[in-house]
C-alpha positions in Angstrom: 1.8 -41.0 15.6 3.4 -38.8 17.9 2.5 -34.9 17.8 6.0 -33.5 17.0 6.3 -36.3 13.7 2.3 -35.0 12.9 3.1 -31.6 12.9 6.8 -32.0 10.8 4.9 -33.8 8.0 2.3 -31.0 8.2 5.1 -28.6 8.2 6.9 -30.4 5.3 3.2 -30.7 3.1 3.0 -27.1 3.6 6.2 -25.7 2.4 6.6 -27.9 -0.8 2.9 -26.9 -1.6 4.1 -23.1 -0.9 7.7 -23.1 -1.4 7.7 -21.6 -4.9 5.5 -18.6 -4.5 6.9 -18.1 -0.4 10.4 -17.6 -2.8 9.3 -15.4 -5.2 7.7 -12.9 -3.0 9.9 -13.1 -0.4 12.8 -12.2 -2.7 10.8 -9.5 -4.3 10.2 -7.9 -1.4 13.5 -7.8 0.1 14.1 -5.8 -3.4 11.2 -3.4 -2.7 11.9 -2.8 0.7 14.7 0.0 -0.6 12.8 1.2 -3.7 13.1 4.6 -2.7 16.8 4.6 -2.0 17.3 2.9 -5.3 15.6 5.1 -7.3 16.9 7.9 -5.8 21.0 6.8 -6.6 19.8 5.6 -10.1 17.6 8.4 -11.2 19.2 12.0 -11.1 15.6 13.2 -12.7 14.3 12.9 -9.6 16.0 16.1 -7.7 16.1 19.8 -8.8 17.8 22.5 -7.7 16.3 24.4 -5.1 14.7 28.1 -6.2 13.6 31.1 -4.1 10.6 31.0 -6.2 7.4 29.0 -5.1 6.0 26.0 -6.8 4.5 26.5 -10.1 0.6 26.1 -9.5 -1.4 22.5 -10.4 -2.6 24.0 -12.9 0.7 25.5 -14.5 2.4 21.9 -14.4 -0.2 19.7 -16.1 -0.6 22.0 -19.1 3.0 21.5 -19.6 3.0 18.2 -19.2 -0.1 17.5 -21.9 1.5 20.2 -24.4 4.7 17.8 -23.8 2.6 14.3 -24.4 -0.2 15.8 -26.8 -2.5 15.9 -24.7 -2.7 13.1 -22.7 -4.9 13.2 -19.7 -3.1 13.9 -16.4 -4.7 12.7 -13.6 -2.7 13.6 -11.0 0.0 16.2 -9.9 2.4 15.1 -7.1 4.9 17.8 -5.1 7.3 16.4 -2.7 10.2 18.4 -1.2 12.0 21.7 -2.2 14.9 19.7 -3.7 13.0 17.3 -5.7 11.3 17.2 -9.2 7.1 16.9 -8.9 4.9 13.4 -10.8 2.3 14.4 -13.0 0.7 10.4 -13.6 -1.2 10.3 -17.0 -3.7 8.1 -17.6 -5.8 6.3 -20.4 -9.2 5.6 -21.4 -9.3 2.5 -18.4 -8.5 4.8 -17.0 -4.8 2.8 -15.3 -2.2 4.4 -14.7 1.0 3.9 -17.2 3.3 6.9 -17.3 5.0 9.1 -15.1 6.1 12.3 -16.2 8.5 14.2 -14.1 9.1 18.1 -14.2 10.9 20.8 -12.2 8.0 22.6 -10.2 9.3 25.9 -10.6 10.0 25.8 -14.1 7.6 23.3 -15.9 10.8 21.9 -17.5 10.4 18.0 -18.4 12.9 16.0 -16.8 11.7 12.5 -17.7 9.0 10.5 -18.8 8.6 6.9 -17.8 6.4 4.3 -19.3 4.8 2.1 -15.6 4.2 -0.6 -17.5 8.1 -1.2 -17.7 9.3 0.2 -14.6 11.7 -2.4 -12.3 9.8 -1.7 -9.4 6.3 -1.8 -10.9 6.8 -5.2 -12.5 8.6 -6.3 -8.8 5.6 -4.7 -6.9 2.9 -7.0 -9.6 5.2 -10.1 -8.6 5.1 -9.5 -4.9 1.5 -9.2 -5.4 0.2 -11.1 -7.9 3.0 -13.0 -9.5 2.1 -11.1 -12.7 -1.3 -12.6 -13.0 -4.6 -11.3 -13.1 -5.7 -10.0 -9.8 -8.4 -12.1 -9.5 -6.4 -15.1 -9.6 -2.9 -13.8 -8.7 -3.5 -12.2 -5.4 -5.5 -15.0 -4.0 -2.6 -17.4 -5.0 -0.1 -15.0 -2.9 -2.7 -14.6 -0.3 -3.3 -18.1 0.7 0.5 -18.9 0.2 1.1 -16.0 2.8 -1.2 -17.5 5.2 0.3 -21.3 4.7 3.9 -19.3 5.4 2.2 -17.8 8.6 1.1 -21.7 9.4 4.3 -22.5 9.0 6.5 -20.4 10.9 4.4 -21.5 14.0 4.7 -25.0 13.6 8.6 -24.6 12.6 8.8 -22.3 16.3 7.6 -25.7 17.5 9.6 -28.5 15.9 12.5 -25.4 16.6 12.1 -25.9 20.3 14.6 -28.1 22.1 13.3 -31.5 23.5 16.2 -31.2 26.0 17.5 -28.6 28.0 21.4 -29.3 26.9 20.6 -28.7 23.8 19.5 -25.1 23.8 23.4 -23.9 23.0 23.2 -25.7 19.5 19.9 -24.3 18.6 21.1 -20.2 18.5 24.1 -20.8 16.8 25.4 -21.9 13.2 28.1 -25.1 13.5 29.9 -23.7 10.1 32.5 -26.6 10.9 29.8 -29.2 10.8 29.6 -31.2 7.1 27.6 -29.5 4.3 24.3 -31.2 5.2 24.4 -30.1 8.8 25.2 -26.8 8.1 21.8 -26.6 5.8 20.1 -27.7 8.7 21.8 -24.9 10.9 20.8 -22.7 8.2 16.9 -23.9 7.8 16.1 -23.9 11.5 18.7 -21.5 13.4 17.8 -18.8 10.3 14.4 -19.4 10.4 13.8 -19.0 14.3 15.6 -15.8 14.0 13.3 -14.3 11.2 10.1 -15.4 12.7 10.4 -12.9 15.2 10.9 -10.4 12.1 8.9 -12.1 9.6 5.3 -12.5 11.9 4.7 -9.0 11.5 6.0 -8.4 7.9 3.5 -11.5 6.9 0.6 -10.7 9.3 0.2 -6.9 7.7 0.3 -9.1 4.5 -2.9 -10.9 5.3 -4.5 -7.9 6.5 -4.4 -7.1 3.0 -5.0 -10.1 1.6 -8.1 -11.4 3.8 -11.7 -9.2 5.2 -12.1 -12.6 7.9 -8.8 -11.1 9.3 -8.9 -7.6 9.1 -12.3 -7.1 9.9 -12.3 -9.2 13.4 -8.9 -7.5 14.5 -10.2 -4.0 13.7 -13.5 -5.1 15.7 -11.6 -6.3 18.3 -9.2 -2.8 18.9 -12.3 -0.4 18.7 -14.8 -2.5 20.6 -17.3 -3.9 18.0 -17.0 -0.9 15.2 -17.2 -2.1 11.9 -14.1 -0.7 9.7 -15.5 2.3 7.1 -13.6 1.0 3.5 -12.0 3.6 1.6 -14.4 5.1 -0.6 -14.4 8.9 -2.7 -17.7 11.1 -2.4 -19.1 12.6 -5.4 -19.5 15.6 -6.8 -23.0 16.6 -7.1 -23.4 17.0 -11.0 -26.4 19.4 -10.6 -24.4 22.3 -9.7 -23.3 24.7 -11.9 -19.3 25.0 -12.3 -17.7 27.9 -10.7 -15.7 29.9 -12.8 -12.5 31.7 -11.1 -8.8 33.5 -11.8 -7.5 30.4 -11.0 -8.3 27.0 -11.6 -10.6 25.2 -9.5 -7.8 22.6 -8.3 -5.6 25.5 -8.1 -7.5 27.3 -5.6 -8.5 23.8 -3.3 -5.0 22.9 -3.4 -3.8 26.3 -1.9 -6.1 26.6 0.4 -5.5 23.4 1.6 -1.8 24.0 1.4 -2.6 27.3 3.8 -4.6 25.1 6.5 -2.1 22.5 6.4 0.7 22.4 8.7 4.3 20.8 8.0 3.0 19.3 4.8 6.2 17.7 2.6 4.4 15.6 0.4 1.1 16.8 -1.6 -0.8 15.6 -4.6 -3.7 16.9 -6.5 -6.2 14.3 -8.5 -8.4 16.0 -11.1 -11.8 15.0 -11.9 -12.0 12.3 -14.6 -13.8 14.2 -17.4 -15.5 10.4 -18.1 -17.1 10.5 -14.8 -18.3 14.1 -14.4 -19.3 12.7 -10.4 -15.8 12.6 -9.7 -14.5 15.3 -7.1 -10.9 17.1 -6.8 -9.2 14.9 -4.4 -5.8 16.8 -1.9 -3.6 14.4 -0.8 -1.0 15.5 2.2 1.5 14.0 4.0 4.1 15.4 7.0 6.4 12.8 6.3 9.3 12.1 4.3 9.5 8.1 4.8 6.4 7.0 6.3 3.0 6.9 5.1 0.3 7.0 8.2 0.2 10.5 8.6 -1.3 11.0 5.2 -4.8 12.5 4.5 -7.5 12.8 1.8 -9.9 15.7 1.4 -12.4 15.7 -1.3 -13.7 19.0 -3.2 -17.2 18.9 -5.4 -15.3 20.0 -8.5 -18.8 22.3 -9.4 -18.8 24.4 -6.3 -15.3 23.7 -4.8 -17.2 22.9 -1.2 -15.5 20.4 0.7 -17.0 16.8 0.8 -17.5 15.2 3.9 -16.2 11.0 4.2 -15.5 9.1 7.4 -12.8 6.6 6.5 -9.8 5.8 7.8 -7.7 7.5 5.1 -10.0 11.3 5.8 -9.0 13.2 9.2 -5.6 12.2 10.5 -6.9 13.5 14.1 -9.9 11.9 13.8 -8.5 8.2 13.5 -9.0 5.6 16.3 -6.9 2.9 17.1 -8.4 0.5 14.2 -8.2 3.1 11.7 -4.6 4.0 13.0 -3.9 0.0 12.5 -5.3 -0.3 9.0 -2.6 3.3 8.3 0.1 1.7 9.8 0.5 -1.7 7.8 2.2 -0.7 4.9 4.7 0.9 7.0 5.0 -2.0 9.1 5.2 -4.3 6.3 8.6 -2.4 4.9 10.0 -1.5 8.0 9.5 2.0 7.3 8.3 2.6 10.8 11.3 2.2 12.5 13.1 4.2 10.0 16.4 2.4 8.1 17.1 -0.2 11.3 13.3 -1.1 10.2 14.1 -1.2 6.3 17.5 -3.3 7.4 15.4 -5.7 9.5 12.6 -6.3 6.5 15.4 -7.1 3.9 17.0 -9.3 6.5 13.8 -10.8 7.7 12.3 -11.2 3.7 16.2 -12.7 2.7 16.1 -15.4 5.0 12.2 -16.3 4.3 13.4 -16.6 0.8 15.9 -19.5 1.8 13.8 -21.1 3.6 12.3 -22.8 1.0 15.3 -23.6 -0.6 17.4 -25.0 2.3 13.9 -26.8 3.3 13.5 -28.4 0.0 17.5 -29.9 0.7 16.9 -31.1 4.1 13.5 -33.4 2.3 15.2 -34.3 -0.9 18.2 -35.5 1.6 16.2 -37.9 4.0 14.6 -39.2 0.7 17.8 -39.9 -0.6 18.6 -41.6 2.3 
């Protein structure tokens, strides 16, 4: 058997045995590619009007919020810009994260309170990346159907390629005056050369995620043999004695952090769980409006408010190297967030046309068995 029929029936194995799940995450993630925008026409809650007055402290903003949910616990307090409300996330027992509560920062006023567990772009985010199954089984069934899509979109650059050189013109372009078969063809292989090129990167970021046996050789490979640091928090040391201040503990980390900072848009503080009395105040800080690599962690022992020292990629923005800059950079990549809205426009086009492929591919086979 010749090598170009060898690797079209592995090509046609592969995307019936992937076809389903390559559709359904594809799709879902050409609809999370503009989460933000979305949310932002569709939920006026999200903006406030700007004050001369400075942001109500951490502090200030989660007793309102547990006075407003009777006293559930709030893990977290986000602020973003001048014009827009702050998060305060409560959480359970688990504890996971299920509500969202958002209030004006200057006034404490709720806006909004929104049950995760029901949000459109929670439940789209669970079937990009799980198909709504447990983790466990869920991701690894995403996962390997990623890396079959990554399989495939070599071999289809392969049976793509022109056998002749007169035939080049007919591969770039769609013959919309062929007959209705053709034109699926046209649509499987013309469409799908164009969104490899758009695709590779949006799927390889995806098995960085997905797989350690690629992430960890790549991020060898960049620094030169250094194993990757995974995220981990430091913990408090629960032998100390608890400071006791004007402020609150988070209250003071967060504005002194807030003082060394420069340019900082987006911020969030993470209170200790009170069921894990190891667990530190954690200040999250980010320049950026859009993107996400810039951010940093910093971690406080919640006893004695001294910093905590950690070394992974997530710590010291200006401490990164070029694997930890790599491991920042793939969510960002994997939106199209890093080249701004031309990169958002490119991922939805890229994730569309990955979604067909499936569907025109599935024509083309059920057509030559037909016949």
């Amino acid at each position: 058997m010749r090598l170009r029929k060898i690797i079209n029936k592995i090509h046609l194995v592969l995307g019936l045995a992937s076809g389903i799940v390559v559709f359904i995450v594809s799709i879902t993630g050409c609809l999370y590619v503009f989460q933000k925008e979305i949310q932002d026409l569709t939920q006026s809650y999200r903006f406030v009007e700007i004050s001369d007055n400075e942001f109500l402290l951490p502090s200030e903003l989660k007793a309102a919020v547990e006075a407003e949910t009777n006293g559930k616990f709030v893990s977290t307090i986000y602020y973003h810009e001048k014009n827009r409300s702050a998060i305060a996330i409560l959480s359970n027992k688990d504890p996971f994260y299920y509500e969202a509560v958002f209030i004006n920062p200057y006034t404490a006023e709720i806006l909004s309170i929104n049950d995760l567990t029901k949000d459109f772009f929670v439940v789209v985010q669970n079937l990009h990346t799980r198909l709504l199954l447990p983790a466990e089984i869920g991701e690894a069934i995403v996962g390997y159907s990623t890396l079959i899509f990554f399989l495939m979109m070599l071999s289809g650059i392969y049976l793509w390629w022109p056998r002749k050189r007169n035939a080049y013109k007919q591969r770039f372009s769609l013959r919309w005056n062929a007959n209705l078969k053709r034109r699926n063809y046209d649509l499987h292989n013309v469409l799908g050369f164009y969104m490899t090129w758009i695709a590779i990167f949006i799927v390889f970021t995806g098995l960085m995620w997905s797989f350690k046996w690629i992430s960890d050789p790549v991020y060898s490979l960049v620094t030169g043999g250094k194993e990757i640091v995974e995220y981990y928090v430091p913990n408090s040391d629960t032998t100390n004695v608890i400071v006791k201040n004007e402020l609150s503990n988070e209250d003071i980390v967060w504005k002194k952090v807030m003082s060394e900072e420069k340019d900082v848009i987006h911020s969030g503080v993470f209170f200790p769980n009170p069921q894990k009395p190891e667990s530190p105040i954690m200040i999250y800080t980010n320049p950026s409006n859009d993107t996400y690599y810039q951010r940093e962690f910093k971690y406080f022992n919640q006893y004695t408010l001294e910093e905590l020292p950690a070394n992974h990629y997530w710590a010291d923005y200006d401490k990164v190297n070029i694997g930890d800059m790599i491991e920042r950079l793939l969510y960002d990549i994997h939106v199209g967030a890093i080249l701004g809205l031309p990169g958002k426009i490119l991922a939805f086009g890229g994730s569309l046309i990955a979604a067909s492929l499936p569907i025109t591919g599935f024509l083309i086979w059920r057509g030559k068995r037909k016949k």
